[in-house]
C-alpha positions in Angstrom: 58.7 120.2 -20.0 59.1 117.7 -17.7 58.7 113.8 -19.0 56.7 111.0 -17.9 57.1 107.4 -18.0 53.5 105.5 -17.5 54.6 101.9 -16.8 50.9 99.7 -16.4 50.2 96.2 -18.3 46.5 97.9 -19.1 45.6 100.1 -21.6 43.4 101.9 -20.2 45.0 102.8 -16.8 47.8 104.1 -18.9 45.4 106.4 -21.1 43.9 107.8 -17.5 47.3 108.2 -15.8 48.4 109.6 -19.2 46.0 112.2 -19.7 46.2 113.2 -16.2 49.9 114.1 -16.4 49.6 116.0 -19.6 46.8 118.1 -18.0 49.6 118.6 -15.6 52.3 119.2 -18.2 54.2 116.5 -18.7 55.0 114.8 -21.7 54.2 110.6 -21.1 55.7 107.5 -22.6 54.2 104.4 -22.1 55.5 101.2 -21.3 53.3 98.3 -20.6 55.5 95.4 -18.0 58.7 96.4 -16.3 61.2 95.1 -18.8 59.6 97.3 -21.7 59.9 100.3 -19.0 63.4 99.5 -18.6 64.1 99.9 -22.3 61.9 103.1 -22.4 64.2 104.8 -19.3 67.7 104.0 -21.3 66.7 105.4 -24.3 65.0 108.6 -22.1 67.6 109.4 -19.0 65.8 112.8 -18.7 62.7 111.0 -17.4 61.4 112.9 -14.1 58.5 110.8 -12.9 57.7 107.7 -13.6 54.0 106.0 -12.4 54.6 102.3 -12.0 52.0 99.6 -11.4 52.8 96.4 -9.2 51.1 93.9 -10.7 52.2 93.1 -14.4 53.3 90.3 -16.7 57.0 89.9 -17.4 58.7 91.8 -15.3 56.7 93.2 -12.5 56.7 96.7 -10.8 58.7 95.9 -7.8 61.7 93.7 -9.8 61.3 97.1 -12.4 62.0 99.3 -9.2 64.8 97.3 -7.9 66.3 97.1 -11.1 66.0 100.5 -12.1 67.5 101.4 -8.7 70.6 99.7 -9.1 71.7 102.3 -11.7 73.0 105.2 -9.7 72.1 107.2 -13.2 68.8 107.0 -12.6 68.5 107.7 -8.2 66.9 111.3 -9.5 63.9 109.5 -10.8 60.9 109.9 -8.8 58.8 106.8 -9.2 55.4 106.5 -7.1 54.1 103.1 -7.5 50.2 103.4 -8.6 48.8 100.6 -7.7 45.7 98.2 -5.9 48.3 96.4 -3.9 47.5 97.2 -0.6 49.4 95.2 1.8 51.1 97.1 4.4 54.4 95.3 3.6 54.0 96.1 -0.2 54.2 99.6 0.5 57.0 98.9 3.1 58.6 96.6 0.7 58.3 99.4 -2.4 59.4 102.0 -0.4 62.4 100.4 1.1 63.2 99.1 -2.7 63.3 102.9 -3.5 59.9 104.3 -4.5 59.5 107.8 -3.5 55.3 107.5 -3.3 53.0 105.0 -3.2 49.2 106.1 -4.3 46.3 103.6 -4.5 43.9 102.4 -7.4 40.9 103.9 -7.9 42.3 107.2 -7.5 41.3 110.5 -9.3 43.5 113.8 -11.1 43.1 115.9 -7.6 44.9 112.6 -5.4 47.7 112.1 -8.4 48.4 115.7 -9.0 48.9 116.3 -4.8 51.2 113.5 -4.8 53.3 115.2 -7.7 53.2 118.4 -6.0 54.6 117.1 -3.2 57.5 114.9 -4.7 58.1 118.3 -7.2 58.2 121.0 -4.3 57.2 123.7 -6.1 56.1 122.0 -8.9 
């Protein structure tokens, strides 16, 4: 089973996204700003996905991605940033900081689950 990381400062985005990626088979940890998401991946370096919001107290998604991306360990994470930042150089910006996907808010299970498919080929 493959294992999620959830990484959103609301509650309820992270119960969506959550159930979504157990309906696809995952099993999801939750984190809820980028420094608690850093923790999270340490103690879990088998995590396959992680969905990563921009905009979030502490540590934010984008400093998360950078600093997750630093740590060659971790380059076989696929994180798709899951966000309502829509700024053409946001996406730019996350992609070029390593993000492998970038999908927008509101989104539904169909969008999420296409995106997966395609960073899992084969999935």
């Amino acid at each position: 089973m493959k294992k999620a990381l959830v990484v959103d400062d609301s509650k309820a985005v992270r119960e969506i996204e959550k159930r979504y990626l157990e309906e696809l088979g995952f099993f999801v940890l939750e984190a809820e700003n980028g420094e608690e998401a850093l923790k999270v991946v340490k103690e879990n370096p088998d995590i396959s996905l992680i969905l990563l919001d921009w905009h979030m107290p502490v540590m934010n998604g984008y400093e998360f991605l950078k600093k997750l991306r630093e740590n060659p360990e971790y380059a076989e994470i696929k994180v798709m940033m899951v966000t309502t930042e829509n700024q053409q150089k946001s996406v730019i910006d996350a992609i070029m900081a390593g993000a492998n996907e970038y999908l927008m808010k509101p989104f539904d299970k169909d969008m999420l689950e296409t995106k997966i498919r395609y960073l899992f080929e084969g999935f």
